[in-house]
Structures are given as structure tokens and as C-alpha cells.
C-alpha positions as a Markdown table, in Angstrom:
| # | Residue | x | y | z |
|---|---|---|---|---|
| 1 | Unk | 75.6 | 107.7 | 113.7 |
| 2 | Unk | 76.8 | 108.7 | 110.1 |
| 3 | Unk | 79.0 | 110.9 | 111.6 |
| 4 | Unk | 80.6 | 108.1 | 113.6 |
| 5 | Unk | 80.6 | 105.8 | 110.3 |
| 6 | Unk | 82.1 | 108.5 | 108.5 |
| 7 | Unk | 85.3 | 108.6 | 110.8 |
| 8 | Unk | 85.4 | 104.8 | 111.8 |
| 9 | Unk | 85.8 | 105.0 | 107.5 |
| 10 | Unk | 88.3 | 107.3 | 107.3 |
| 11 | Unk | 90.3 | 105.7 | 110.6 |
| 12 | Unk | 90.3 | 102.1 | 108.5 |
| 13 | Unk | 91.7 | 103.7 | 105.2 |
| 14 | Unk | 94.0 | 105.5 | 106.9 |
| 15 | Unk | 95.5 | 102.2 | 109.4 |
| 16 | Unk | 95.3 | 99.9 | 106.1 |
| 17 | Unk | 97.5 | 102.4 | 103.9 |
| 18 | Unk | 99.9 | 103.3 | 107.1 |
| 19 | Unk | 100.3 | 99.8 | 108.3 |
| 20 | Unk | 102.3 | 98.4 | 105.1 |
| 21 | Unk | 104.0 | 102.2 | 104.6 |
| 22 | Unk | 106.0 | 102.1 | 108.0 |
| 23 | Unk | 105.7 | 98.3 | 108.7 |
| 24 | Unk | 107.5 | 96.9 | 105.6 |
| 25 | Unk | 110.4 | 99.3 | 105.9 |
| 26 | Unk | 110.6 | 98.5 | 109.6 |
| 27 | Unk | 111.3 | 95.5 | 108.5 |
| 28 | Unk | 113.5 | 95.9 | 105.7 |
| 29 | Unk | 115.3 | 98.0 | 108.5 |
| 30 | Unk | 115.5 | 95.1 | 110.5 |
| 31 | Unk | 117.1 | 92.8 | 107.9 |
| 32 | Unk | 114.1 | 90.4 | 108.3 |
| 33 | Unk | 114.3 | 88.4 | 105.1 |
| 34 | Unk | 111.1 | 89.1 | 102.9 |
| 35 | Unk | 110.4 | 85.9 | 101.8 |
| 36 | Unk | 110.6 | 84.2 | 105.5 |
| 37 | Unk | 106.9 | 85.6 | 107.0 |
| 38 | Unk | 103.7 | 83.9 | 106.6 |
| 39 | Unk | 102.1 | 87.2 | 107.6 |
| 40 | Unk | 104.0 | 89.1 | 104.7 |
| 41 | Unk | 103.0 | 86.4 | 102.5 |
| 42 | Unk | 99.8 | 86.0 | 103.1 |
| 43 | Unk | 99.3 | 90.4 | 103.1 |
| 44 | Unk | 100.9 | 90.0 | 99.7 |
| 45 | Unk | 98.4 | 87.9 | 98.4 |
| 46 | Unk | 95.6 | 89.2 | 100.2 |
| 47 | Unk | 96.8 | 93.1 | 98.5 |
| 48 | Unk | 97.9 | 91.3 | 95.1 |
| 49 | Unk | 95.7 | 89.2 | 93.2 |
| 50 | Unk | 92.8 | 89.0 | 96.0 |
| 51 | Unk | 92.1 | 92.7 | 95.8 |
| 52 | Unk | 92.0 | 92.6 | 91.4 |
| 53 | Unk | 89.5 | 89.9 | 91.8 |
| 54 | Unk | 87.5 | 91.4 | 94.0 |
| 55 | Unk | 86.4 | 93.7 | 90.8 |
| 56 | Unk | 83.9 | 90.5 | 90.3 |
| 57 | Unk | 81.8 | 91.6 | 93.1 |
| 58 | Unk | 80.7 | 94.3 | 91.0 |
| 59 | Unk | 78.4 | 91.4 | 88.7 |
| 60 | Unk | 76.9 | 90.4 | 91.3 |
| 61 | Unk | 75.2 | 93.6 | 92.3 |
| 62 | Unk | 72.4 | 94.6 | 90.2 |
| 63 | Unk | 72.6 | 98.7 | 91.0 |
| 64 | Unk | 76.1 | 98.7 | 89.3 |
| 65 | Unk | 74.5 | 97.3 | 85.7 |
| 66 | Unk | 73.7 | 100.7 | 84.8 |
| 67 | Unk | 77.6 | 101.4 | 84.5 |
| 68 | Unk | 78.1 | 98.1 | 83.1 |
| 69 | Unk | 75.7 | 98.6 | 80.2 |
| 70 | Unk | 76.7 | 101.8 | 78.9 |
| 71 | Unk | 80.2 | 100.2 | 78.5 |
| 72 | Unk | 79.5 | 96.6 | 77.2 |
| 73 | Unk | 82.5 | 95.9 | 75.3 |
| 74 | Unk | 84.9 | 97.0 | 78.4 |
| 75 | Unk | 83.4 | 95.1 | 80.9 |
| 76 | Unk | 81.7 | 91.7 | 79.0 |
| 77 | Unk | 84.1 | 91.2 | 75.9 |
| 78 | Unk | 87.7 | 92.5 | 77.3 |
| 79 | Unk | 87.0 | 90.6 | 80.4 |
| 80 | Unk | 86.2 | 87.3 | 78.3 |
| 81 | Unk | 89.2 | 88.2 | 75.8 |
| 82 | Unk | 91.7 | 88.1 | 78.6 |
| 83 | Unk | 90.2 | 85.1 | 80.1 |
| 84 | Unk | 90.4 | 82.8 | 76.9 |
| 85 | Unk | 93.8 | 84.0 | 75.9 |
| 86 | Unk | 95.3 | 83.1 | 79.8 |
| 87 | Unk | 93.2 | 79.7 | 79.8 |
| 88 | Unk | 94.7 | 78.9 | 76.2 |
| 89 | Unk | 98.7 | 79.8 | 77.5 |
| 90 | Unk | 97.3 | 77.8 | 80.6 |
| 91 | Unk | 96.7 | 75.1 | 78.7 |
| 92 | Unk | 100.0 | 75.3 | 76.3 |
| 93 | Unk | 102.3 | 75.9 | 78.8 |
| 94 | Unk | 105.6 | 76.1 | 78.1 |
| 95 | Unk | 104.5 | 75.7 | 74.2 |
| 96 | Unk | 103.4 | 79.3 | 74.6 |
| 97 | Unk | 106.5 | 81.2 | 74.3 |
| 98 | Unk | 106.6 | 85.2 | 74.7 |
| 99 | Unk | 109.8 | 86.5 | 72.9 |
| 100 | Unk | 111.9 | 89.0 | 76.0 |
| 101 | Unk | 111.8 | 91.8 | 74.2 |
| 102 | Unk | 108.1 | 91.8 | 73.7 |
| 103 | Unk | 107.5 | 90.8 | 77.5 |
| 104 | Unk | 110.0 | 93.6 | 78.3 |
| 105 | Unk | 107.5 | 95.7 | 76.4 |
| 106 | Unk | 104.5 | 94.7 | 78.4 |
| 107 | Unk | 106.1 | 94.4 | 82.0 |
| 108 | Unk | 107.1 | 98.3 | 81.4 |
| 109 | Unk | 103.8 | 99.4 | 80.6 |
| 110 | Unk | 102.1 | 97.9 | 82.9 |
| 111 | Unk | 104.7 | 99.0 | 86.1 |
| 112 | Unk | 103.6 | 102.8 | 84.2 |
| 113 | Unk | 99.8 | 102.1 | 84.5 |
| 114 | Unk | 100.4 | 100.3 | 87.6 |
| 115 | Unk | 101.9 | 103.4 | 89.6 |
| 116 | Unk | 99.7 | 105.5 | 88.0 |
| 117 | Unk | 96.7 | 103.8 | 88.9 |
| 118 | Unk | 97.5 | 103.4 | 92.4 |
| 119 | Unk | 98.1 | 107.3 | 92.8 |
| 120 | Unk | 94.6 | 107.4 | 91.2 |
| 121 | Unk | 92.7 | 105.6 | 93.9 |
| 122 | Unk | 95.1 | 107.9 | 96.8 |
| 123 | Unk | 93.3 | 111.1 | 94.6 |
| 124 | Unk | 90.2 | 109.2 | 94.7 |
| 125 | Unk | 90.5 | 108.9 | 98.4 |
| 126 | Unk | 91.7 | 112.6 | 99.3 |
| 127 | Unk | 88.5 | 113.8 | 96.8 |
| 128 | Unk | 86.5 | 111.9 | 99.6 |
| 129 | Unk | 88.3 | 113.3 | 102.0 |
| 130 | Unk | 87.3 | 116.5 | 100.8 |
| 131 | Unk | 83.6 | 115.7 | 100.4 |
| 132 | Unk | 83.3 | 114.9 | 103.9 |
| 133 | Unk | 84.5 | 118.3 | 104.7 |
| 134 | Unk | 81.9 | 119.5 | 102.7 |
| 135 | Unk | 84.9 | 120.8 | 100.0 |
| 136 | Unk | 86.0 | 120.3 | 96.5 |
| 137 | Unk | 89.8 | 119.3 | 95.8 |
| 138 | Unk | 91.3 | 122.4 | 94.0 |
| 139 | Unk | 92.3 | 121.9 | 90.5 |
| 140 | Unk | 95.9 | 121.2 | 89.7 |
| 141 | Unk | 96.1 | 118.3 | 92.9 |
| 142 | Unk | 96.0 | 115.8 | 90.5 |
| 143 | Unk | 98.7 | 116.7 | 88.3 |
| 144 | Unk | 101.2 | 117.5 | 91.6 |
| 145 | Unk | 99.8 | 114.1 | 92.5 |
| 146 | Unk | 101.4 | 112.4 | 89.5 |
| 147 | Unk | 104.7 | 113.5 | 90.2 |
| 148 | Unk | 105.6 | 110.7 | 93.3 |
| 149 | Unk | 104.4 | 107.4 | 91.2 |
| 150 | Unk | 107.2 | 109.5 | 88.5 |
| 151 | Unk | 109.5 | 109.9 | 91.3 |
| 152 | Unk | 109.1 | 106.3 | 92.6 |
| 153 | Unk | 109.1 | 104.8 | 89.1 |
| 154 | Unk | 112.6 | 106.7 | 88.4 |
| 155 | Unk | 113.9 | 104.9 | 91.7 |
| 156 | Unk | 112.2 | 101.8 | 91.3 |
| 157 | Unk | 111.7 | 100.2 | 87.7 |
| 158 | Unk | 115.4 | 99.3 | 86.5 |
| 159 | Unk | 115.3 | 96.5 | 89.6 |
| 160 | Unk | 111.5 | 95.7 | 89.3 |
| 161 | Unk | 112.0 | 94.8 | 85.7 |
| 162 | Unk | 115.0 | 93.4 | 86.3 |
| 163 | Unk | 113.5 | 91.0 | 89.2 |
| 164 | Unk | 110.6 | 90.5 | 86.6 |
| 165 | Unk | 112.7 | 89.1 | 83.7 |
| 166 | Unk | 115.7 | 87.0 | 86.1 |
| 167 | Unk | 118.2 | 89.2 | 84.4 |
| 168 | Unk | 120.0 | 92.4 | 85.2 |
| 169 | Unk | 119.6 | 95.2 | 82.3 |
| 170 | Unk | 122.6 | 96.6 | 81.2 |
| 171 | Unk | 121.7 | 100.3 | 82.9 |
| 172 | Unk | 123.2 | 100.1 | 85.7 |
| 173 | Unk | 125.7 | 103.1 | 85.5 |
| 174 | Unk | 122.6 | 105.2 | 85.0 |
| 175 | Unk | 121.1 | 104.4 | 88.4 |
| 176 | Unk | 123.0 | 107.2 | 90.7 |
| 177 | Unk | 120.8 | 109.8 | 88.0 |
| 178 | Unk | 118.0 | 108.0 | 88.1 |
| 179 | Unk | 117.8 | 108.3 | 91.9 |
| 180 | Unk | 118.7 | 112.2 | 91.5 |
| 181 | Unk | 116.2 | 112.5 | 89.1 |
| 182 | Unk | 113.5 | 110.8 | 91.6 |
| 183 | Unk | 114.6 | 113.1 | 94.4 |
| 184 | Unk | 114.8 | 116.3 | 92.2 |
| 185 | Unk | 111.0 | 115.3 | 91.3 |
| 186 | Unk | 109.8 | 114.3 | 94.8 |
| 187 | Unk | 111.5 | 117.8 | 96.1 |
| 188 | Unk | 109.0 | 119.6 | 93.1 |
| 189 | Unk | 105.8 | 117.7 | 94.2 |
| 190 | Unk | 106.5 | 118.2 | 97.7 |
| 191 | Unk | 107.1 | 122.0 | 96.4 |
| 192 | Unk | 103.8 | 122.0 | 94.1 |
| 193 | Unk | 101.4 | 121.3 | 96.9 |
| 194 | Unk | 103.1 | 123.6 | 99.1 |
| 195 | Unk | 102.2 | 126.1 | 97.3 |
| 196 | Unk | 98.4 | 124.8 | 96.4 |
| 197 | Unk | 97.8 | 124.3 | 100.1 |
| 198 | Unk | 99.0 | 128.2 | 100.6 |
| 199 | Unk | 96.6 | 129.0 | 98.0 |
| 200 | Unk | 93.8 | 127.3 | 98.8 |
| 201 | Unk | 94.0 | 127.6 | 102.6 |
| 202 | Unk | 89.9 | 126.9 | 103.3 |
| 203 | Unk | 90.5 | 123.5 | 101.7 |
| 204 | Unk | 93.6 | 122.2 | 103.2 |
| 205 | Unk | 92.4 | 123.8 | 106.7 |
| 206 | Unk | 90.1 | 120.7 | 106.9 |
| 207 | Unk | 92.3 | 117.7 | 109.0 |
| 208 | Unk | 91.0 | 114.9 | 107.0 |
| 209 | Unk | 92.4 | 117.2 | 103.6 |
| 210 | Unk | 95.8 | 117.3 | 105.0 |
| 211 | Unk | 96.3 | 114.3 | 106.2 |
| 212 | Unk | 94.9 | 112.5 | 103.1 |
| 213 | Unk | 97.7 | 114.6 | 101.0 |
| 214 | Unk | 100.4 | 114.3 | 102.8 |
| 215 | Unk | 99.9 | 110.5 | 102.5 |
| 216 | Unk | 99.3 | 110.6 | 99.0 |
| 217 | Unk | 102.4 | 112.8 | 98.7 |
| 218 | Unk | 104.8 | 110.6 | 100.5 |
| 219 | Unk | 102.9 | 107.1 | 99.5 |
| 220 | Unk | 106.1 | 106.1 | 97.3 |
| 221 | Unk | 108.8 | 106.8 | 99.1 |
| 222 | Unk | 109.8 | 104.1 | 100.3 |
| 223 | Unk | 110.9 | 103.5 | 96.3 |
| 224 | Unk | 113.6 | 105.9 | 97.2 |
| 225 | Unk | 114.4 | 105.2 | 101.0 |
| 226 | Unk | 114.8 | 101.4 | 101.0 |
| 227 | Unk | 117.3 | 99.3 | 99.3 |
| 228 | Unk | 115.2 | 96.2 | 99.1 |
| 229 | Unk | 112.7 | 96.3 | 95.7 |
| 230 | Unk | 111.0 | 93.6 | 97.2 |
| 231 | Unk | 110.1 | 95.7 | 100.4 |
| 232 | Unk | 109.7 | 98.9 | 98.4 |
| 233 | Unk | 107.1 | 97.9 | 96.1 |
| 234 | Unk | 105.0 | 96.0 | 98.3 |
| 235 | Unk | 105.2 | 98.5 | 100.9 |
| 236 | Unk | 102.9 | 100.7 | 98.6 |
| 237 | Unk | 101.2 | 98.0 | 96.6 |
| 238 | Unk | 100.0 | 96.0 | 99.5 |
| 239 | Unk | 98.5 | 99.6 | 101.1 |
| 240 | Unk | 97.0 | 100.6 | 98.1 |
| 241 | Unk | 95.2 | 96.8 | 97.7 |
| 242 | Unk | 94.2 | 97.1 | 101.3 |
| 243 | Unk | 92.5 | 100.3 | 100.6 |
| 244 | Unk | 90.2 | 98.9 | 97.6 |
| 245 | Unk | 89.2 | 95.8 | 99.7 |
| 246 | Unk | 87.8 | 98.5 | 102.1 |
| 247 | Unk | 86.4 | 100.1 | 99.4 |
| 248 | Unk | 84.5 | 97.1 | 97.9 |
| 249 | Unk | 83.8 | 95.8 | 101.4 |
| 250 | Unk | 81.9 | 99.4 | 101.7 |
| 251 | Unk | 80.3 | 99.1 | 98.3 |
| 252 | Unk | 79.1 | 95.3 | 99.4 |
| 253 | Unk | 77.5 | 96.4 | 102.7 |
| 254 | Unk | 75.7 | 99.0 | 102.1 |
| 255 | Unk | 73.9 | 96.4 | 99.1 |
| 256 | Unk | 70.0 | 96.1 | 99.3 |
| 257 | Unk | 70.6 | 92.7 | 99.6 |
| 258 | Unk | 73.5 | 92.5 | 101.9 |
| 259 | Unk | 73.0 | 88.6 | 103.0 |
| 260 | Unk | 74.1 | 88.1 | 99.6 |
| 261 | Unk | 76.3 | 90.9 | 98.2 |
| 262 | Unk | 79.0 | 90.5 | 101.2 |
| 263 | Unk | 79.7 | 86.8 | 101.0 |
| 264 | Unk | 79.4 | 87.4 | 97.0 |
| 265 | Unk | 82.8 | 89.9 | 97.7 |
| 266 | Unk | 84.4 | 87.4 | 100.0 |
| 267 | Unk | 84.2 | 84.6 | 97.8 |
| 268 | Unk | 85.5 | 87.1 | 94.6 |
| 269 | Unk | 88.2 | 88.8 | 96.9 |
| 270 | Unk | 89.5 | 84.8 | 97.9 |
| 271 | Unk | 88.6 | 82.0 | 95.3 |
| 272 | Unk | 89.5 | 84.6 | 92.6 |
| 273 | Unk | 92.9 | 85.9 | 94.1 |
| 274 | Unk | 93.5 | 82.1 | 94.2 |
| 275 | Unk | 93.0 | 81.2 | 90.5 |
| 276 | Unk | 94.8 | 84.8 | 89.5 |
| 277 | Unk | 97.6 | 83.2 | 91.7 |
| 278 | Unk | 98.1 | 80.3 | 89.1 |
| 279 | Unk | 99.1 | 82.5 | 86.4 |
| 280 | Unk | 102.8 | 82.4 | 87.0 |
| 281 | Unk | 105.7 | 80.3 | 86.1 |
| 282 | Unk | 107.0 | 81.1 | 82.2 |
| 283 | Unk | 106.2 | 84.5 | 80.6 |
| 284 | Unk | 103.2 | 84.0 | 78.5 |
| 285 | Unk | 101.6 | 83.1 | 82.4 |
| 286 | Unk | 103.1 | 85.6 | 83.7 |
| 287 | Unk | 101.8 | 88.3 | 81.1 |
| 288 | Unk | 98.4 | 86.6 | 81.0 |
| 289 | Unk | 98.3 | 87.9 | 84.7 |
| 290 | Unk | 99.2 | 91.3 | 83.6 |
| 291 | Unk | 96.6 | 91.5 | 81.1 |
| 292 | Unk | 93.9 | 90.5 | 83.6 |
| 293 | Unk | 95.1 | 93.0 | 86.0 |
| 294 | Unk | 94.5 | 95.0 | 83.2 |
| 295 | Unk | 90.8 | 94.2 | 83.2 |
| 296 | Unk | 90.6 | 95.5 | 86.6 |
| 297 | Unk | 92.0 | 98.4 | 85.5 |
| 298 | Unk | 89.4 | 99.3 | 82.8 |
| 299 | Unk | 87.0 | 98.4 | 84.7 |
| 300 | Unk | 87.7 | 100.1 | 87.6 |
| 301 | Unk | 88.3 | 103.4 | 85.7 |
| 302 | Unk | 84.6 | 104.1 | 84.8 |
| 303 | Unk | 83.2 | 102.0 | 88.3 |
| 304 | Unk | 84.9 | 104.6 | 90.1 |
| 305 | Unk | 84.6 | 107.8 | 88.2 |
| 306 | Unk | 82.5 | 110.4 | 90.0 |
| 307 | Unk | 81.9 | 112.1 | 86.3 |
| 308 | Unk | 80.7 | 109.3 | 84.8 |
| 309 | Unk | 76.9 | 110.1 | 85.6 |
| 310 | Unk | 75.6 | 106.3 | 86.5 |
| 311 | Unk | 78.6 | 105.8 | 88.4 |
| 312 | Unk | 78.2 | 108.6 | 90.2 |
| 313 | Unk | 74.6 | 107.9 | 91.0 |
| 314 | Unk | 75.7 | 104.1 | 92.3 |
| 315 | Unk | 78.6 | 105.4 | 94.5 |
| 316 | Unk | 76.9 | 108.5 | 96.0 |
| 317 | Unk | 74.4 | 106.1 | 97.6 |
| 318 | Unk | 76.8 | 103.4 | 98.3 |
| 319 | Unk | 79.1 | 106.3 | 100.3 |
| 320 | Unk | 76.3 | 108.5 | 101.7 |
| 321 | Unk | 77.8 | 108.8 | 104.9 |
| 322 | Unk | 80.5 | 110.6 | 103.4 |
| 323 | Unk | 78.4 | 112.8 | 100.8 |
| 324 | Unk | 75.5 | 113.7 | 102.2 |
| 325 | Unk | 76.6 | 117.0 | 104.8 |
| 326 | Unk | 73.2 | 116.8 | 106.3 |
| 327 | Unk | 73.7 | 113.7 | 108.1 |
């Protein structure tokens, strides 16, 4: 039986990242408009705002207090910090006025943290990969790993923040390099692990390995194969919020008190995509939303993190199907 539930796991991840990574371009390939689908629209919001407030699940669940306490500020005060400030530009509106440059600023470094983040969680999911092979990912993966959120960020950004602002940015006889660039880098991850695979043959002998890093590896290229930002960016950002609603949804069911802890992730996941959804419409909404995906960002990073000793505890027995080799 855990062996079964270890593969139906793996199966899911793997159909919720692959759906969005070859469905979007299909239809970018088909000139389907991307605003015209209800089923686009609603996987955008369902992998956009509904998978950052799922994080909330996570106060309902008594075994992850442990983490919670030994970081108080990052996940009682930031949390109510961010909240205050987007209830006060909520309530200003229009009164609240971000200057460009300085929302510029803000839009940058979060697109930065955002791709880096998301190649995180694709490290985090090839480390479990690993586990359930009953190996370790060699050191080094992470670092080739970072090179595809560069590569896609070099392809991608100028028309993201561009998109993000209303305006075009006055860089647009660099773009030919940047997309040289982005390739030149792509070519030198694909490269890196290459030669890490050659070198560490026992670990990416295991199926689950390889397939877990070649999607990890090519997880941003639609960034450099398809014309349409729109397509591009949610191609990757849709699969990578589809894989964290799998990962909570996990983290829910295997909860002592289950009757509870699932409909407590449903109703995070849905009512609080919903009210994340209203921040939107002049800049000091639209950065309020950045800063709250923020949150879930600092949260996430010690929720997650298999050295953080409590953390580790909490997920080890949350994912014991995949840990435990003996089962």
C-alpha cells in the first residue's frame, strides 16, 4: 500500500506540472487568445493567489507550531505587517500613490524571488524524488538548477515588467542579446547536469531521479520558445502552483485530525485566493499583493526546509510514504 501511495504521489506531481508545461504552449501554438478560456482562467486563479493562501492551512494544524514558534516574528508579525499595510491602501485607494520608479523596484525583485522560488520547490521535489529511491541528490544540483529561472528571467522579464507597469521600457534593442544570453545559459545548465548525471551514475540511474531533473531542467523554457509572455509565464507558474496545492493537500490528509484539517485547506486554498484576488487595480494594490506573496514566501522557506530540525520532524511524518524505505 505505501508503495502504491508513493507512485500515485509521484504520478500526480508529475501530470500537474506537465499539464500547464505542454498545454499552454499548445495553445499559444494554436493562436487561442489567452484571455478567451474559462478553464485558463479559472487554472490561473486556482495556481495564482489560491495556491499562496493555501500557506494558511499551516495555522490550523497544531503539529506545524513547533516551526511556527521558533520563528515568531516571520510568521505572526510579518504576516500581520503585510496585512495592515494592504487593508490601509485598500481602504485609500487611489489616495495611495506608489511613485513608478519605486514600484519598478519592487515588481523586479519580486519576478527574481519569484523564479527563484519556483525552481526551489522543483529541487524540493527531485530531493523527494531521490528519497524515494532511497538516495541523496549530489551536491552541486542546486546550483545547475539555478541557471533555467536565470535563463528564463533573461528571456522573459523586459515584457513581464513591461506588462506589469502598462508601458514599454526603453530596452528594446537589447532583447536579441538577452535571448542569446538565455540560450547560451540554458545550453550550460543543460551541460552542468550532464556532466553531474555522468558523475553520479547510482543516483541518476533511479527513473523517478531523471525524470524529476529533466523537468526541473526544462521547467522554463517555454520563456524562451513562445512569443506570448502571457502563455510563457503562466505555463510555468500555473505548474508550479498546482504542485504546492498537492503538496498541502498531502500535508492536510495525512493530519490526526483529518475531518478538520482538509476542509481547513480548502477553505484557505479558495476564500483566501479570493480576497488575495482583490488586491489589484492601481499600484499600491498591486504591490500590496506582491508583498503578501511575500509572506508566503518566508513562510514557506523554513515550513519546507528539510534542515530546519522541527520542520524536518513535521514533514517526515506527513511524507512517510516517501521516506521511510521499509514500507
Amino acid at each position: 500500500m505505501p508503495h502504491t501511495k508513493r507512485r500515485q504521489w509521484f504520478a500526480a506531481v508529475l501530470a500537474v506540472t506537465l499539464l500547464p508545461l505542454l498545454g499552454l504552449p499548445l495553445l499559444a501554438a494554436l493562436g487561442q487568445p489567452f484571455r478567451s478560456s474559462f478553464v485558463l482562467g479559472l487554472g490561473v486563479f486556482v495556481g495564482g493567489v489560491c495556491h499562496v493562501a493555501s500557506t494558511l492551512y499551516f495555522y490550523t494544524d497544531a503539529d506545524a507550531r513547533p516551526v511556527m514558534q521558533r520563528f515568531r516574528a516571520r510568521f505572526y508579525a510579518l504576516p500581520l505587517a503585510a496585512l495592515a499595510l494592504s487593508l490601509l491602501a485598500l481602504g485609500a485607494g487611489r489616495q495611495f500613490a506608489i511613485a513608478d520608479d519605486l514600484v519598478l523596484t519592487l515588481f523586479f525583485a519580486h519576478l527574481v524571488w519569484l523564479y527563484f522560488h519556483y525552481q526551489k520547490q522543483n529541487y524540493g521535489l527531485l530531493a523527494f524524488a531521490a528519497a524515494a529511491s532511497g538516495k541523496r541528490t549530489p551536491e552541486g544540483t542546486l546550483t545547475l538548477l539555478m541557471l533555467p529561472p536565470l535563463a528564463g528571467g533573461l528571456a522573459s522579464f523586459p515584457q513581464l515588467l513591461a506588462n506589469g507597469l502598462e508601458r514599454q521600457l526603453p530596452i528594446a534593442h537589447w532583447l536579441p542579446f538577452l535571448d542569446a544570453l538565455a540560450w547560451a545559459v540554458y545550453a550550460a545548465a543543460a551541460l552542468g547536469m550532464a556532466r553531474l548525471a555522468l558523475r553520479h551514475r547510482d543516483v541518476f540511474a533511479q527513473p523517478l531521479v531523471r525524470v524529476f531533473a529533466l523537468t526541473a531542467l526544462g521547467f522554463y523554457l517555454p520563456a524562451l520558445l513562445i512569443a506570448d509572455i502571457d502563455y510563457a509565464f503562466w505555463s510555468y507558474a500555473i505548474a508550479h502552483g498546482l504542485q504546492y496545492l498537492l503538496m498541502v493537500g498531502i500535508v492536510s490528509a495525512q493530519a490526526r485530525r483529518r475531518w478538520f484539517a482538509l476542509p481547513a485547506f480548502v477553505l484557505a486554498a479558495i476564500a483566501g485566493g479570493w480576497a488575495l484576488n482583490r488586491f489589484g487595480g492601481t499600484h499600491a494594490l498591486f504591490i500590496c499583493g506582491i508583498l503578501l506573496t511575500w509572506v508566503h514566501f518566508a513562510l514557506d522557506a523554513r515550513l519546507w526546509r528539510m534542515s530546519e530540525p522541527t520542520a524536518r520532524t513535521f514533514l517526515r511524518r506527513r511524507f512517510a510514504f516517501i521516506f521511510n524505505q521499509d514500507t
